[in-house]
N, C-alpha and C positions, 0 to 999 in steps of 0.2 A: 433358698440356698442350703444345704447339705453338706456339712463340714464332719468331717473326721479329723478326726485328731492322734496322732501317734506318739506317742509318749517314748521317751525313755527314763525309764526308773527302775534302774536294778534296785536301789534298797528298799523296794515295796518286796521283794521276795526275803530280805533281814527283819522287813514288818510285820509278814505274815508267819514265817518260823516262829516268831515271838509269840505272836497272838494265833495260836491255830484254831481256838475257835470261830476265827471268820473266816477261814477255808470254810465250816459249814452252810455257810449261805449262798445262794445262787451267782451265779457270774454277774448277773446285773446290778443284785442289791450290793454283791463285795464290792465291786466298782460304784455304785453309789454312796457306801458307806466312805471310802478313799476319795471319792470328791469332796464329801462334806465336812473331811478333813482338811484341806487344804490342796488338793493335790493340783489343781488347776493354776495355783500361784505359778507354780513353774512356767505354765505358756502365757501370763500375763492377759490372764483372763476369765469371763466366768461363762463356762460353758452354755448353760442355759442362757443367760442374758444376749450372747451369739449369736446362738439361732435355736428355735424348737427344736430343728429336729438336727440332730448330731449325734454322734458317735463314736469309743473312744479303744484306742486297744493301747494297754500297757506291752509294747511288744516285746521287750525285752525279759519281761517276768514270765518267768516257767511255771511257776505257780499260775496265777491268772490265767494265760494265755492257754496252758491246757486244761482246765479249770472250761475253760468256752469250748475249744476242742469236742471235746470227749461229752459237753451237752448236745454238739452238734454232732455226733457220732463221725465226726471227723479222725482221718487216720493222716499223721502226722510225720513220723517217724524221726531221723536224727537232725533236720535240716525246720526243723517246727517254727524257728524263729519267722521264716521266709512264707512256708505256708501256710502259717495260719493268720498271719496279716493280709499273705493275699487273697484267701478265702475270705477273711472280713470286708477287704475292700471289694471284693466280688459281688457279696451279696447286700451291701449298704448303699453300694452306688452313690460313693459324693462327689459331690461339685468340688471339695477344695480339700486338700490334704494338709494340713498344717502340725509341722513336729518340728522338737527340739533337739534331734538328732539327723541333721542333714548330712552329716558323712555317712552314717549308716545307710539310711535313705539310698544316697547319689551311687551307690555302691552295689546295690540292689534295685535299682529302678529299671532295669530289664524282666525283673522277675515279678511285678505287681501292676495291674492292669491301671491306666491309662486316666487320668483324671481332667477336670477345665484346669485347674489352678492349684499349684503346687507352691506350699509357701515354708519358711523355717525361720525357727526361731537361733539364734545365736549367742551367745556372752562368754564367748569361752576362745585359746586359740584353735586353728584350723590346720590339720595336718599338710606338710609341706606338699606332698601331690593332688591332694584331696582336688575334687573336679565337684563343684556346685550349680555345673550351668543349665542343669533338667530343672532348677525350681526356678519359681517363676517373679519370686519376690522373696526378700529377706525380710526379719525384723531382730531390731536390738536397741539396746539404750545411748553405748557409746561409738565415738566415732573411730578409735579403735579396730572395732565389730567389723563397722559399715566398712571400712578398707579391705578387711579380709574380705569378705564376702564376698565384694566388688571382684579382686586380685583371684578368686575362686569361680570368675564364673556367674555371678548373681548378677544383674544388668538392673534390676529394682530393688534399691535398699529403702526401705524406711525406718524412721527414727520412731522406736516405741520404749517406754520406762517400763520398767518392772512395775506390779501393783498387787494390793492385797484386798481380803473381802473382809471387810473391819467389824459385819457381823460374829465374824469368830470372836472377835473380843466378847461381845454380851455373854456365850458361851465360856467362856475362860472364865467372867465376872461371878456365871453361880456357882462355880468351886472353890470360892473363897479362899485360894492359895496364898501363902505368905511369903512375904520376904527373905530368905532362908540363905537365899547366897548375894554377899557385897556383891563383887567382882565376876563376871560370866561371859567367856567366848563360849562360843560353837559354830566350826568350819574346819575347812583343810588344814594339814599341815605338812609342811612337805616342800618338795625342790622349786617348787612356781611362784612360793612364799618365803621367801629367803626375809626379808622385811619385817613381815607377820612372825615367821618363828622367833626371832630374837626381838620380839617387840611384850610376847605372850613371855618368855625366858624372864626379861627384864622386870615386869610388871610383878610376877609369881616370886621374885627374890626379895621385891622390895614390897608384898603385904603379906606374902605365906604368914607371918609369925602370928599377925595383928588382926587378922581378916578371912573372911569365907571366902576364898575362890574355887571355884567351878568351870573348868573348861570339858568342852564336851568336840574332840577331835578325833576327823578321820583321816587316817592315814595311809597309803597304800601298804608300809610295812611298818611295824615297827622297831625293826633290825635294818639297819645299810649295812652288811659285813661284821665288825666286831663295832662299828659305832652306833651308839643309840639313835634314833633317830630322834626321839623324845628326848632330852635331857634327862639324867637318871632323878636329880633333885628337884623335878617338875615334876614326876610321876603319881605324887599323890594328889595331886590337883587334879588331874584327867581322869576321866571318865569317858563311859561306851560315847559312841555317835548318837544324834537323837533325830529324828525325822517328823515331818508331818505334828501332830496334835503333839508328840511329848516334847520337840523342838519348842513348840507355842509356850507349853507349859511351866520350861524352861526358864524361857526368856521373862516370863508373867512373875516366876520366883525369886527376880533376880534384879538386886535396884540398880547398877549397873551393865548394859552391856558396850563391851568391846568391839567397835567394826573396823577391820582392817582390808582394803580391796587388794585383789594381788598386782602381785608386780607388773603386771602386762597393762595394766586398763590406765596407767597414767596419769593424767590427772583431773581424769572425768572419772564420776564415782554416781555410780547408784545402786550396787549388787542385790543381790535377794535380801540379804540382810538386814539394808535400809528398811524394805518396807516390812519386813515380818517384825522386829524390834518396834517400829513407831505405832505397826498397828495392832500390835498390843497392849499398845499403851505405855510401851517400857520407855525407859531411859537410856541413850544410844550417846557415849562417844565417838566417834568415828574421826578415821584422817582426813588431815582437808583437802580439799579440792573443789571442784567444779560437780556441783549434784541438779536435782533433777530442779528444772524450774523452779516450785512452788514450793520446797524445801528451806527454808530458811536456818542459815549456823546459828545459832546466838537465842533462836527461838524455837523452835521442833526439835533439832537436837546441838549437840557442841562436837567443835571439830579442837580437834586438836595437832598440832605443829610438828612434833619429835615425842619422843620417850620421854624428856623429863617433863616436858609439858604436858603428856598424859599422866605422869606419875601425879602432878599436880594437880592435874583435875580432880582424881578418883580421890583424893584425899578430900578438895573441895567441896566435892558432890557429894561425900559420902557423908560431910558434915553438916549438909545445908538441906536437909531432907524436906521443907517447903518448896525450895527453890528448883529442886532435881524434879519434884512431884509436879511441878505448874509447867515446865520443857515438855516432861515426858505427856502430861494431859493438849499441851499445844500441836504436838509429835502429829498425835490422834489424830486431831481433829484437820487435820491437813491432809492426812489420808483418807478420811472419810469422804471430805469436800473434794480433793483433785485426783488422788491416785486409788479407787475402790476400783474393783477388778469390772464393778457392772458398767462405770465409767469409759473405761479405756474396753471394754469390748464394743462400747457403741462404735470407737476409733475402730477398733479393727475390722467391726463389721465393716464401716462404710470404703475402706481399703480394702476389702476384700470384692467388695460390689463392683466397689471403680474396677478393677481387677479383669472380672470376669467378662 
């Protein structure tokens, strides 16, 4: 079986501007290096463990994608996004397409040649006209998702959790990072998060004085008109967006993190969050609700109720540094045993097979 994988990840081109010495490396090894950062968490899975033989185009990054181009003395021109995925699917020849950008995809599947099995990944809403009935199967965590999809056109949903490759922890363990910030979000912030913004507001008023917070948000702007979009008395707590390895590193520095899901997912909760937090071995409050099976509140991480009842934890946990340290080591160890990315690709393999 023969999977390609289509990514979408524009802020791998805000990773690379950073870092330009890994433009100097070949299209293969850049994209290997970018997996063995994490980049596969996104499709909830681990490439290799999959299938041998796969293949991946970040299509959305103009970096990368002409980066391969211009190795394959490929002529491009202003429509690149289109042709140089479909020249990779040309000459890779797979059996199954799987991305996490099916409105892109469904949008453009006149213009790439012709596959067994078309599959997408989901957790996000679905534009009101979007049309998903060229894939052939869905996957996502909540049942949320599985509606859209269905309501778009998908005829095969399945139910898949997010998961992480909890080998990156050993890797985090030899940089001996320390605990530098109490209190630590990193995610959106913004109109989809009405919840989340005055939850992060709330929290930043009542330890700014006393405590290290560190939020790390992105934002689509951060002006609405003459309103701030950020609160202006929140501003020294945020910092850039973090992705990939310095996201891990983060979370690894920081004896708190804050998860909050957005307002659409209800009361089913598993976000990427979840498992990038637990498996790194960090310490994760999160809201409550209904999480992935083998998740347990009270023991992997603490869920909390409202605002004052997270105020009250962080004061808790921030005092009980056995007690926050024995969660956050059980967090681990529950990812390792049910949600590691080589696990849940066996799952997807054998959905894929049934599939085809």
């Amino acid at each position: 079986m023969k999977i390609m994988f289509v990514l979408s990840a524009s802020v791998i081109d805000v990773i690379l501007s950073q870092d330009k010495d890994l433009l100097n490396n070949s299209y293969e090894k850049l994209v290997e290096i970018l997996v063995d950062r994490g980049l596969f968490n996104a499709l909830a899975c681990n490439n290799k463990s999959l299938s041998d033989n796969n293949n991946l185009s970040i299509f959305n990054s103009e970096l990368i994608q002409t980066k391969w181009a211009n190795e394959q003395s490929l002529v491009y021109g202003k429509d690149w996004k289109i042709k140089i995925l479909a020249k990779q699917i040309e000459i890779f020849e797979p059996d199954v397409i799987y991305t996490n950008n099916p409105s892109w995809i469904s949008k453009n599947i006149k213009k790439i040649p012709d596959v067994k099995l078309l599959a997408a990944w989901r957790a996000a809403p679905v534009e009101y006209r979007a049309d998903y009935s060229c894939f052939d199967i869905g996957l996502t965590y909540a049942p949320v998702y599985e509606k859209l999809m269905k309501q778009h056109g998908i005829q095969h949903v399945e139910h898949m959790d997010l998961l992480f490759d909890p080998i990156i922890k050993k890797r985090l363990d030899q940089m001996n990072l320390k605990k530098i910030n109490d209190i630590c979000f990193v995610g959106r912030y913004g109109k989809m998060f009405k919840h989340r913004n005055k939850l992060l507001y709330d929290v930043y008023r009542h330890f700014n004085k006393t405590n290290t917070i560190s939020y790390h948000l992105l934002t689509e702007k951060r002006f609405g008109g003459l309103v701030p979009q950020i609160p202006w008395r929140m501003l020294n707590a945020v910092n850039n967006p973090v992705f990939l390895n310095e996201l891990l590193e983060v979370f690894t520095k920081s004896k708190i993190l804050i998860n909050c899901h957005s307002d659409i997912a209800g009361q089913y909760k598993g976000n990427m969050r979840v498992f990038e937090a637990l498996g790194t071995g960090s310490f994760m409050l999160s809201d409550e609700g209904v999480y992935p099976k083998y998740l347990k509140d009270g023991i992997d991480f603490i869920s909390y109720t409202n605002t004052n009842d997270l105020l009250n934890k962080i004061e808790y946990y921030l005092e009980n540094d056995d007690e926050r340290e024995e969660i956050a080591k059980h967090g681990y160890e529950t990812i390792c045993k049910y949600y590691s990315t080589e696990i849940g690709s066996r799952k997807l393999k054998a959905i894929f097979e049934e599939c085809l």
